[in-house]
C-alpha positions in Angstrom: -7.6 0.9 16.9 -4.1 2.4 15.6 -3.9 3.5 12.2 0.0 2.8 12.1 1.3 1.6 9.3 5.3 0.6 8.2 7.3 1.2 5.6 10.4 1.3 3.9 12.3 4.6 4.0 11.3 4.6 0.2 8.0 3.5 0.0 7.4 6.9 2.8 9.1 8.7 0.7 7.0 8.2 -2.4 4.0 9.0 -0.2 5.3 12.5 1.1 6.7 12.6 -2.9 2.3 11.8 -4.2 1.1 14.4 -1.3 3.5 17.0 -2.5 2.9 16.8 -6.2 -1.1 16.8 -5.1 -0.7 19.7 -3.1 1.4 22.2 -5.3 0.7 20.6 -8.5 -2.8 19.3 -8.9 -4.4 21.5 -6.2 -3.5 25.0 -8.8 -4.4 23.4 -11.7 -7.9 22.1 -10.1 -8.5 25.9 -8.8 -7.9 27.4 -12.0 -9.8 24.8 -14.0 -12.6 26.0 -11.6 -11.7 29.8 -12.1 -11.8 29.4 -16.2 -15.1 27.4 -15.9 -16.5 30.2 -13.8 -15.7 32.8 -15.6 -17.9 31.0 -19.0 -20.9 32.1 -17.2 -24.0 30.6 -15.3 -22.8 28.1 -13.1 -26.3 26.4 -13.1 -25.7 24.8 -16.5 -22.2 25.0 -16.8 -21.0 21.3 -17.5 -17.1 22.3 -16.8 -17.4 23.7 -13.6 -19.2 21.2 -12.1 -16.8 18.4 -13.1 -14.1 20.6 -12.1 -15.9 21.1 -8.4 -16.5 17.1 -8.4 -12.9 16.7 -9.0 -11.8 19.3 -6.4 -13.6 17.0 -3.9 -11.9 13.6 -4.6 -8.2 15.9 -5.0 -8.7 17.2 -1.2 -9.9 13.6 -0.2 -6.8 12.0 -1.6 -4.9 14.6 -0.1 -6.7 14.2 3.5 -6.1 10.7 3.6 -2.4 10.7 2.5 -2.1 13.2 5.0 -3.2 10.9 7.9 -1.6 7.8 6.0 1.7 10.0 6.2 1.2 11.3 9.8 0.4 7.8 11.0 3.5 6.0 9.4 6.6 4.2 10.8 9.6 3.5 9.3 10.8 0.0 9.9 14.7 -0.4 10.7 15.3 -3.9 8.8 18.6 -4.6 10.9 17.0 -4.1 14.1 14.4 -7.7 12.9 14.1 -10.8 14.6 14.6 -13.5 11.2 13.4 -16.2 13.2 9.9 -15.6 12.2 8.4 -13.9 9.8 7.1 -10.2 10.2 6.5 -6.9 7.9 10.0 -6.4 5.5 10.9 -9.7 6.0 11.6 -11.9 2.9 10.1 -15.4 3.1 10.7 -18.3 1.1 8.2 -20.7 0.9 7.3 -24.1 -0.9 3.6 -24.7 -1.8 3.1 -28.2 0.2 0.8 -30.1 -2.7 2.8 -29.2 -6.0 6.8 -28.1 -4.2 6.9 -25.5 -6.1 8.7 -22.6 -4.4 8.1 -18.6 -4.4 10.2 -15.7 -2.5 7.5 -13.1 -1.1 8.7 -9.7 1.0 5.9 -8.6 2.9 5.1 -5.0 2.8 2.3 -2.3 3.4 -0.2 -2.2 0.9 0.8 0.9 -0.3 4.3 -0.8 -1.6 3.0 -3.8 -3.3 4.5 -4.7 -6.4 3.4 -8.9 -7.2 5.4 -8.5 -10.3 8.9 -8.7 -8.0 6.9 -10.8 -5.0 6.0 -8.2 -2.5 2.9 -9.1 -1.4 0.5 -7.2 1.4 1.1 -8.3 5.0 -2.9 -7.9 4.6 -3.4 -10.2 1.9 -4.1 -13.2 2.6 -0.8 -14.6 1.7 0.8 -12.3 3.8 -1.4 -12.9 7.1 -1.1 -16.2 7.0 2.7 -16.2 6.8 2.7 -13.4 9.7 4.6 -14.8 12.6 5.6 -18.3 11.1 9.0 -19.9 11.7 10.8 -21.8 9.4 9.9 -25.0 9.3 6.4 -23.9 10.2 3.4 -24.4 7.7 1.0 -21.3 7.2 -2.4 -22.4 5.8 -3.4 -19.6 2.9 -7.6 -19.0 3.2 -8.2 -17.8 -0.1 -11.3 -17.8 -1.8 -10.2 -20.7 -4.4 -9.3 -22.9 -0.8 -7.2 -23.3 1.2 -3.3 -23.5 0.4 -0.4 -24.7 2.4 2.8 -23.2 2.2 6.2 -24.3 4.2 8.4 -21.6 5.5 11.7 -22.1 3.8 13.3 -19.4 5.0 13.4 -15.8 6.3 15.4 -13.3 5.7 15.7 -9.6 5.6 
């Protein structure tokens, strides 16, 4: 199973921007949180260092799986899309078949999402139903409130 994922040129640049501040920013400040909690004595009882260790852990986590996100990432070339369906980056258009009310979703990578200017996971459920649709097409939503249909208006990049 691949572990590639696509982005925008910015939203891989704010990754590599996250693992960068985590690496020469956070990691010091953890170590020397743990070197001034070390230095107050036994370590058996000492409250500080222990959070400080527990904190260390979930830093270096974060920082191994942003590393992997980042090694494993693809940057999509928008101009090079096919707008005759809909894929990841594309911007879709849709009415909502029982009320006609329409909505403008771009469907990005789940580290880009932002609902508050409609871009929308290509692993929500939204976003997978949408994947591949034409315009004219109907994508049925599976949510956990039902099921909601949604005409593809249209598709553009």
């Amino acid at each position: 199973m691949s572990n590639t994922a696509y982005y925008t040129e910015e939203g891989l640049r704010k990754l590599q921007e996250e693992l960068h501040h985590l690496r020469t920013v956070e990691r010091p400040h953890l170590s020397q949180q743990i070197a001034d909690a070390r230095d107050k004595g036994d370590l058996s009882e000492n409250a500080e260092y222990h959070a400080a260790k527990e904190d260390q852990g979930l830093l270096e986590a974060r920082i191994a799986k942003l590393e992997e996100v980042v090694a494993n990432a693809r940057v999509v070339d928008t101009s090079q899309l096919d707008d005759s369906r809909v894929y990841i980056h594309s911007k879709v258009m849709v009415r909502h078949v029982d009320n006609g009310s329409q909505r403008e979703f771009t469907l990005v990578a789940e580290s880009e999402v932002d609902i508050k200017v409609g871009r929308i996971s290509v692993s929500s459920p939204i976003g997978k139903g949408l994947l591949g649709k034409a315009r004219g097409e109907i994508a049925e939503v599976v949510t956990p409130a039902g099921t909601t249909r949604f005409e593809v208006i249209d598709i553009s990049r």
